[in-house]
DSSP file (Angstrom, degrees, kcal/mol; ACC not computed):
  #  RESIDUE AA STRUCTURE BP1 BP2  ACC     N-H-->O    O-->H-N    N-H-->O    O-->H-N    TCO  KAPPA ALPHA  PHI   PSI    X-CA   Y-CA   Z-CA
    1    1 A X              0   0    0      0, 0.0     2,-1.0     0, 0.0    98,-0.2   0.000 360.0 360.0 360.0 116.9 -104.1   11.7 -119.6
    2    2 A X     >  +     0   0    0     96,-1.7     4,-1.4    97,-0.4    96,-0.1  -0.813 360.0 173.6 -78.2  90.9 -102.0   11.6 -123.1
    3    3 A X  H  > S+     0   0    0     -2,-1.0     4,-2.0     2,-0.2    -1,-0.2   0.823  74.7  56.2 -37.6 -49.9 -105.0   11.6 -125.2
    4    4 A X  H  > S+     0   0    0      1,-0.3     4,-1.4     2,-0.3    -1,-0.1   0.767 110.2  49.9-145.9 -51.8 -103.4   11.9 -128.3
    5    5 A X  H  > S+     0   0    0      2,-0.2     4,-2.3     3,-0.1    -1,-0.3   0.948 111.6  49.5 -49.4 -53.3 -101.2    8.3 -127.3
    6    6 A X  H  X S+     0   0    0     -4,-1.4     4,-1.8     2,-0.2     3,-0.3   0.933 108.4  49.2 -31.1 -67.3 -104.4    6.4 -126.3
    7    7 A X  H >X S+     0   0    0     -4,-2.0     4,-1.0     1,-0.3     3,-0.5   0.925 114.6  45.7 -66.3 -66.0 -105.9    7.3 -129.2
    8    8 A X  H >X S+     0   0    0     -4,-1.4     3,-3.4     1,-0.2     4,-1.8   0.704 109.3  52.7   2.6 -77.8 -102.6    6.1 -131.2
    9    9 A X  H >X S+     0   0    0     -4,-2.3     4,-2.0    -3,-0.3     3,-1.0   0.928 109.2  59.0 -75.3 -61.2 -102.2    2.6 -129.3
   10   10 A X  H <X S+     0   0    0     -4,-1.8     4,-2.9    -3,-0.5    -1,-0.3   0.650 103.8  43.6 -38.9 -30.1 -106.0    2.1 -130.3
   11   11 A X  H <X S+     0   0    0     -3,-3.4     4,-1.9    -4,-1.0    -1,-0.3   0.872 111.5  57.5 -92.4 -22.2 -105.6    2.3 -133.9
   12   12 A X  H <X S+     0   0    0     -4,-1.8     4,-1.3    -3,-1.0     6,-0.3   0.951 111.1  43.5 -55.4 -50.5 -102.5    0.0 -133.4
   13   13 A X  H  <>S+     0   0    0     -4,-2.0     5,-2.0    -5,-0.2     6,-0.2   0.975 106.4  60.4 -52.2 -64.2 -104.6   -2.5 -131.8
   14   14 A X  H ><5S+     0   0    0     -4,-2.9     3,-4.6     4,-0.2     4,-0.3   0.923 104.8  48.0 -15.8 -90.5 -107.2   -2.1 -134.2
   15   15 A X  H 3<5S+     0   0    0     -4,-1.9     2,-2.5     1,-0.3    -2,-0.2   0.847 112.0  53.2 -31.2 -85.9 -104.9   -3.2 -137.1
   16   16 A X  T 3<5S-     0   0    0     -4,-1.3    -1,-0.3     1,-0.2    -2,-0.2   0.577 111.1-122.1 -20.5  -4.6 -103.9   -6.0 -135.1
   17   17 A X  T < 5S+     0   0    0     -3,-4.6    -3,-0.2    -2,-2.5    -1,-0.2   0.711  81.4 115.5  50.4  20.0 -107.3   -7.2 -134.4
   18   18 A X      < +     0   0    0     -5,-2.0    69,-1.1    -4,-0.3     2,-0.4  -0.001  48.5  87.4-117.4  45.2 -107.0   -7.1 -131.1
   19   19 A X  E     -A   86   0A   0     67,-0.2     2,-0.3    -5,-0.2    67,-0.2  -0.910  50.4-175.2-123.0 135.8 -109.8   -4.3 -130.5
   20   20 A X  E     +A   85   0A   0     65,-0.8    65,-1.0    -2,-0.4     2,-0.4  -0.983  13.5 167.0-128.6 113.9 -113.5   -5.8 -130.1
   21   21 A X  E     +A   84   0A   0     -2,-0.3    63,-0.1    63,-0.2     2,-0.1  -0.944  26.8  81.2-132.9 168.8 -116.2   -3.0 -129.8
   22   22 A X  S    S-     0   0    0     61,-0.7     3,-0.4    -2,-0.4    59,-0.0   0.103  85.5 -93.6 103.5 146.2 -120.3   -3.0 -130.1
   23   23 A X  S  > S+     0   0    0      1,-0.3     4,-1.2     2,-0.2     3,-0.2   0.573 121.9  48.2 -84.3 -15.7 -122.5   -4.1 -127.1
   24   24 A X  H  > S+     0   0    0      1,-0.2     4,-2.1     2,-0.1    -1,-0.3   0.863 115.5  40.4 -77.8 -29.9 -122.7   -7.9 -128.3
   25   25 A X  H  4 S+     0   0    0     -3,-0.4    -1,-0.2     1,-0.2    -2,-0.2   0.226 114.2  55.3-109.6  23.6 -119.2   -8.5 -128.9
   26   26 A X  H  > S+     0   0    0     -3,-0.2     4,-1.8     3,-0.1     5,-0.4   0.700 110.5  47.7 -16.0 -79.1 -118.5   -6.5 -125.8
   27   27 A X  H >X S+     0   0    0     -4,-1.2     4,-2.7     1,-0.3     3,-2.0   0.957 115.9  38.1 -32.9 -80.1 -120.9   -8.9 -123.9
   28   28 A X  H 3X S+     0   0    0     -4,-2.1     4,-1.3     1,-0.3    -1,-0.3   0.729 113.9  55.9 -63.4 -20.9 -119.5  -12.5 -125.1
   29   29 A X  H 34>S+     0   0    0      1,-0.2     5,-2.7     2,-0.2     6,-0.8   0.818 109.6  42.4-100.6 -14.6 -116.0  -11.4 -125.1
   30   30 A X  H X<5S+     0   0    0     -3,-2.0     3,-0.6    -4,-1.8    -2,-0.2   0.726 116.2  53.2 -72.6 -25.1 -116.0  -10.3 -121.2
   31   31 A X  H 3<5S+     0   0    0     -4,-2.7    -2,-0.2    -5,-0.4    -3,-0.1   0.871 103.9  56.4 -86.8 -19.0 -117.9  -13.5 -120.5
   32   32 A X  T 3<5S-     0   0    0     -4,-1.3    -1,-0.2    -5,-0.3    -2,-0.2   0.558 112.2-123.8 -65.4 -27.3 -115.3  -15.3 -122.2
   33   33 A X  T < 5S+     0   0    0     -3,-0.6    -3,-0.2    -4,-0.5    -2,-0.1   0.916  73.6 125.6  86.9  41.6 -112.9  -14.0 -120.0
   34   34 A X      < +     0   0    0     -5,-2.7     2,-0.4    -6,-0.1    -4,-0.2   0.562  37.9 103.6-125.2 -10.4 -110.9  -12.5 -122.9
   35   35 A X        +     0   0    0     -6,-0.8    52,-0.2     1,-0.1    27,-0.1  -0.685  34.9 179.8 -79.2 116.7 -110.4   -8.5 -122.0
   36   36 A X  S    S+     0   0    0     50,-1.2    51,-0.2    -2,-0.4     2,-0.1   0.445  73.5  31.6 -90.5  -7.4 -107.8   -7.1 -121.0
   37   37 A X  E     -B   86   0A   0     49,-0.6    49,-1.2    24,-0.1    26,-0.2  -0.392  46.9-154.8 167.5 136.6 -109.6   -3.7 -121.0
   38   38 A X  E     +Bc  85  63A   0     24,-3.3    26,-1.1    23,-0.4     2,-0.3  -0.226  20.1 176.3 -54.2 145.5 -112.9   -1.9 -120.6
   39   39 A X  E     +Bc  84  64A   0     45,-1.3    45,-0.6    24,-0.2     2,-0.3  -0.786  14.4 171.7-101.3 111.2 -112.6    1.7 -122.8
   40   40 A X  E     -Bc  83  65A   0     24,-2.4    26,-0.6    -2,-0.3    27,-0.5  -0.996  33.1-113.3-131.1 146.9 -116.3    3.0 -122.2
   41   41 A X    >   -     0   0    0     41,-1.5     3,-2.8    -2,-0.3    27,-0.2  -0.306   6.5-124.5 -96.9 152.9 -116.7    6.5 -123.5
   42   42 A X  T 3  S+     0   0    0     25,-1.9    26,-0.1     1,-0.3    -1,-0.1   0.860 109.1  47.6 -42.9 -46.7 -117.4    9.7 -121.4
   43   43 A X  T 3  S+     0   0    0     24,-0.4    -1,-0.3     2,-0.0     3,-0.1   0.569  80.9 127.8 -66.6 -20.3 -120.7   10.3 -123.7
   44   44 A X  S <  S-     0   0    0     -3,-2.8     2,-0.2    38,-0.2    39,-0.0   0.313  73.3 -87.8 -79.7-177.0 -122.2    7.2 -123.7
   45   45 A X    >>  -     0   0    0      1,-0.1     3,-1.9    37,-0.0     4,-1.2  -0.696  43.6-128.6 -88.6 128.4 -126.0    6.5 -122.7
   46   46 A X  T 34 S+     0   0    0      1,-0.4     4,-0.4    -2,-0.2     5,-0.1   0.679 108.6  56.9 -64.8 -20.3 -126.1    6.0 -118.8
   47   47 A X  T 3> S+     0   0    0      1,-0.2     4,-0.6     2,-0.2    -1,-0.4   0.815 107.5  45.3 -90.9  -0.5 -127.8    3.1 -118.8
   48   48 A X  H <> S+     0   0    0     -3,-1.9     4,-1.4     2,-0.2    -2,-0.2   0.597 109.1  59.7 -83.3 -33.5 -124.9    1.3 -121.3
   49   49 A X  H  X S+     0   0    0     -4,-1.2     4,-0.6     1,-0.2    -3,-0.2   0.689 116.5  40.6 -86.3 -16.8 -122.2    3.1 -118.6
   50   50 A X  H  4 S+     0   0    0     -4,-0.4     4,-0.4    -5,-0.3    -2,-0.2   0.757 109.4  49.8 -94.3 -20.4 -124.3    0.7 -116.1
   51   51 A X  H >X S+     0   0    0     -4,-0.6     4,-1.0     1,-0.1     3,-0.6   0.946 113.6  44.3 -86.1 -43.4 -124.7   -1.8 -117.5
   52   52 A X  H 3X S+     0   0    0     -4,-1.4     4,-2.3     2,-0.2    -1,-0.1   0.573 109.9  56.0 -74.0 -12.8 -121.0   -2.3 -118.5
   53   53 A X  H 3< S+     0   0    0     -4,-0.6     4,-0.5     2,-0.2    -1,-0.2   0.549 101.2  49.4 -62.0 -31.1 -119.6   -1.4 -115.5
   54   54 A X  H <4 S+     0   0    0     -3,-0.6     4,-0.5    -4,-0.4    -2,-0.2   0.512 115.0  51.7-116.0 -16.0 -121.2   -3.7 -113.4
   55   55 A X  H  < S+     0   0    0     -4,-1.0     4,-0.5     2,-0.2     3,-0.4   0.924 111.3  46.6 -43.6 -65.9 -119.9   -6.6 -116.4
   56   56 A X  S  <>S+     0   0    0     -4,-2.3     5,-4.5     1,-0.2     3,-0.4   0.834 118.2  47.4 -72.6 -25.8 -116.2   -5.4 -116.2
   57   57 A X  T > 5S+     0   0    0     -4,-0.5     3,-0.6     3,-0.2    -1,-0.2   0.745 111.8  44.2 -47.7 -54.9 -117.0   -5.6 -112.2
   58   58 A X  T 3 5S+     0   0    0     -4,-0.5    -1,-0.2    -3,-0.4    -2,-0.2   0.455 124.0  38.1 -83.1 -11.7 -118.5   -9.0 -112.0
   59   59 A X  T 3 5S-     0   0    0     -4,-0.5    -2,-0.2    -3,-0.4    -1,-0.1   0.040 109.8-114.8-146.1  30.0 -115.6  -10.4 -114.5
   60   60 A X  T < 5 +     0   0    0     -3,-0.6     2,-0.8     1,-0.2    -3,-0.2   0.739  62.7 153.8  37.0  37.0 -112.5   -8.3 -113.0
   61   61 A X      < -     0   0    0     -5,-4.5   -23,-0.4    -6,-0.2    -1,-0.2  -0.678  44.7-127.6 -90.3  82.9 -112.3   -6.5 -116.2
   62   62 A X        -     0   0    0     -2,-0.8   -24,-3.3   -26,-0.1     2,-0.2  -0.164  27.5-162.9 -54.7 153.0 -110.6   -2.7 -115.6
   63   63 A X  E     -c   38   0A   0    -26,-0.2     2,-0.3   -10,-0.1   -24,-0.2  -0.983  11.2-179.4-138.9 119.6 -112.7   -0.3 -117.1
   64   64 A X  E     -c   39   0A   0    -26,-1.1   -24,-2.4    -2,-0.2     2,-0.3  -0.796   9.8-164.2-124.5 170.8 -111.7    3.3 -117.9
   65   65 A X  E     +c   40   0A   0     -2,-0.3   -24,-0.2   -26,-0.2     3,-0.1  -0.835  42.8 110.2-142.0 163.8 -113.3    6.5 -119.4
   66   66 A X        +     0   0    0    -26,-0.6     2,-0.5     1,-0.5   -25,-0.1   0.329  65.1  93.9 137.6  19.2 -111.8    9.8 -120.9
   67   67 A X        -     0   0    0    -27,-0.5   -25,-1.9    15,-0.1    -1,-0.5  -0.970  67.1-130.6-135.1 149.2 -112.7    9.3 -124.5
   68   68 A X     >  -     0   0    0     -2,-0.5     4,-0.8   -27,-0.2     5,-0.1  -0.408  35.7-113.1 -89.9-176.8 -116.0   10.5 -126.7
   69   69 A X  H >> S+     0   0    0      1,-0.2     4,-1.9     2,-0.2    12,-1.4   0.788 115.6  57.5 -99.8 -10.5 -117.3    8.0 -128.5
   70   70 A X  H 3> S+     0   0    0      1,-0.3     4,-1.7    10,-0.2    -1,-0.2   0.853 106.2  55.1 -82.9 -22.4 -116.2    9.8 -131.9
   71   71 A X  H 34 S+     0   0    0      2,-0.2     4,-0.3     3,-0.1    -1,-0.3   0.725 108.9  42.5 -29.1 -49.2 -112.9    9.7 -130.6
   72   72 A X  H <X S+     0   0    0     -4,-0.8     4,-2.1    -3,-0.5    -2,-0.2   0.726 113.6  53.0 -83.0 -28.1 -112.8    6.1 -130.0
   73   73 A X  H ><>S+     0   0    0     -4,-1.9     5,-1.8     8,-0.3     3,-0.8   0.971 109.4  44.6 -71.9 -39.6 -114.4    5.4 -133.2
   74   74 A X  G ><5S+     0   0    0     -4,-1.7     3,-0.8    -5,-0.3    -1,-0.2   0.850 107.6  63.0 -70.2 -16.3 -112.0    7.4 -135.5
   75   75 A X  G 345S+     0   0    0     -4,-0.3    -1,-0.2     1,-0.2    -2,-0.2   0.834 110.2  37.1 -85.2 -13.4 -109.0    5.9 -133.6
   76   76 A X  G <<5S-     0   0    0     -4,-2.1    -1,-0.2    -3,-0.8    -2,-0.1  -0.191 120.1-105.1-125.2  54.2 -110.1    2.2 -134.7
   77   77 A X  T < 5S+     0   0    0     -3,-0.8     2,-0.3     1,-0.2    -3,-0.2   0.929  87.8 111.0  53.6  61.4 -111.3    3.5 -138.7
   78   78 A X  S   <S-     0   0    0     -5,-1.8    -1,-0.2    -8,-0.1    -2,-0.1  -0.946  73.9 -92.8-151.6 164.5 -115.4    3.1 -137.3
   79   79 A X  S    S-     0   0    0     -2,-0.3    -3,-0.1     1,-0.1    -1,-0.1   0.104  73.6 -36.8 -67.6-171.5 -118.0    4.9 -136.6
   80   80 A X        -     0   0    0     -7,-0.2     2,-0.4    -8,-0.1   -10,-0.2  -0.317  64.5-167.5 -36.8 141.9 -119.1    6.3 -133.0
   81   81 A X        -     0   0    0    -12,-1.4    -9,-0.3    -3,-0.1    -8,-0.3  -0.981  21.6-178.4-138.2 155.3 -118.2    3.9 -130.6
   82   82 A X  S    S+     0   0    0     -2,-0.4   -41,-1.5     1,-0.1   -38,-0.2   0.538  70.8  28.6-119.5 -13.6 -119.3    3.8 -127.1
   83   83 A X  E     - B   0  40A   0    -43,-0.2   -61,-0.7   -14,-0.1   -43,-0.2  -0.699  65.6-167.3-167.1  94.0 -117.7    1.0 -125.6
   84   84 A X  E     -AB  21  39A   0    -45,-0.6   -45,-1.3    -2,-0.2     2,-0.4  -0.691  13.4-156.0 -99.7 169.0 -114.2   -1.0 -126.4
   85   85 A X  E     -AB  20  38A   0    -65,-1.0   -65,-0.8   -47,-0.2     2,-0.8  -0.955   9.8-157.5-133.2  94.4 -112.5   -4.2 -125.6
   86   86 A X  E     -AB  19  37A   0    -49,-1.2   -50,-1.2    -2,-0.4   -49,-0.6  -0.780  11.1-169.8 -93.4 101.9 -108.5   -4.3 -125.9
   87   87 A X        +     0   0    0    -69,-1.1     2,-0.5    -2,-0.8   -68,-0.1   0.301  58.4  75.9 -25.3 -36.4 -107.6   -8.0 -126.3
   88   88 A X  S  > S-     0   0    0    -70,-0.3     4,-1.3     1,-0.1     3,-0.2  -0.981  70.4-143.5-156.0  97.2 -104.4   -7.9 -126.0
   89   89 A X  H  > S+     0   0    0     -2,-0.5     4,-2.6     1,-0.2    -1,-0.1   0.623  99.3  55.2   9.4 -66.8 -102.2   -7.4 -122.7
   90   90 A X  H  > S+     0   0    0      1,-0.2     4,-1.4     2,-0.2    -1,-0.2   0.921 113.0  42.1 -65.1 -71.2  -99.4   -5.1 -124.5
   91   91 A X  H  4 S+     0   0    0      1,-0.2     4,-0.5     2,-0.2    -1,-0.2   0.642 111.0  53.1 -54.7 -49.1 -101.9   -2.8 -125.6
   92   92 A X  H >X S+     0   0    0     -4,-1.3     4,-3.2     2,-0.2     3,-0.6   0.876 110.3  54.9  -5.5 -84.8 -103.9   -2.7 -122.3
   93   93 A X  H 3X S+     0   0    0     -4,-2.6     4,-2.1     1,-0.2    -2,-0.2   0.847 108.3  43.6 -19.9 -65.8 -100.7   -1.9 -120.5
   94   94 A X  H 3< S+     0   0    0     -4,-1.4    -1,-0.2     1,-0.2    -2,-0.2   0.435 108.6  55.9-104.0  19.5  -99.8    0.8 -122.4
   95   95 A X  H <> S+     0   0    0     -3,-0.6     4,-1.6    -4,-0.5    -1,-0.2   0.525 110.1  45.6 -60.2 -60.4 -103.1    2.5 -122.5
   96   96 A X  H  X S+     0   0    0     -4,-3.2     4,-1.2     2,-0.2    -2,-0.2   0.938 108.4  56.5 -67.8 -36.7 -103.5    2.5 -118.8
   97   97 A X  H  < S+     0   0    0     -4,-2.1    -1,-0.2     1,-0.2    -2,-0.1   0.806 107.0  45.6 -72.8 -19.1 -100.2    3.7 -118.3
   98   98 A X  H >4 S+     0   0    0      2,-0.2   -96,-1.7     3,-0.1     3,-1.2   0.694 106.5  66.5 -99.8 -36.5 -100.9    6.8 -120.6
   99   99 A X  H 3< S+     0   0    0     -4,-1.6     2,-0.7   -98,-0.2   -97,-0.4   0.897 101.3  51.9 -35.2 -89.9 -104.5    7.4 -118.5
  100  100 A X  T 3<        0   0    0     -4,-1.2    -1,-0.2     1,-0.3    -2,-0.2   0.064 360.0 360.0 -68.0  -7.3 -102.5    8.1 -115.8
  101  101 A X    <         0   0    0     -3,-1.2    -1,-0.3    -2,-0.7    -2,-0.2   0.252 360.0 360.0 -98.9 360.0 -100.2   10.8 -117.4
């Protein structure tokens, strides 16, 4: 995993607007059918890592992990975050692809 890229491609999305985090705008924007992809963080409270799992699951949403949640939160200028939603195909893409290195 190229941390240090993720985090990068996050704050580019951010700026873009095409980052959605917090467990309501989480919700409505998987039920919307509007994610391209789950980021839920390593730390997070286990029942929020169930609950969101079994969302991105039920609405073919990939969902990956490998980030704290102050990690995700400093890459998109926020506090702790526990759980994002990358809008945005490109970004998605090259996010997973950088998991995988």
């Amino acid at each position: 995993m190229n941390k240090e890229k993720i985090l990068t491609m996050l704050g580019f999305a951010a700026k873009a607007g095409k980052i959605v985090s917090g467990e309501m705008g989480v919700r409505a924007t998987v039920q919307k059918n509007k994610a391209k992809l789950m980021l839920l963080a390593t730390d997070s409270a286990e029942s929020t890592r169930e609950e969101f799992l079994l969302l991105a699951e039920k609405n073919g949403v990939t969902c990956i992990s490998g980030l704290l949640m102050k990690e995700m939160g400093m890459a998109i200028g926020k506090s702790n975050r526990s759980i994002l939603i990358v809008l945005d195909e490109g970004f998605a893409t090259q996010i997973r692809e950088n998991m995988d290195h």
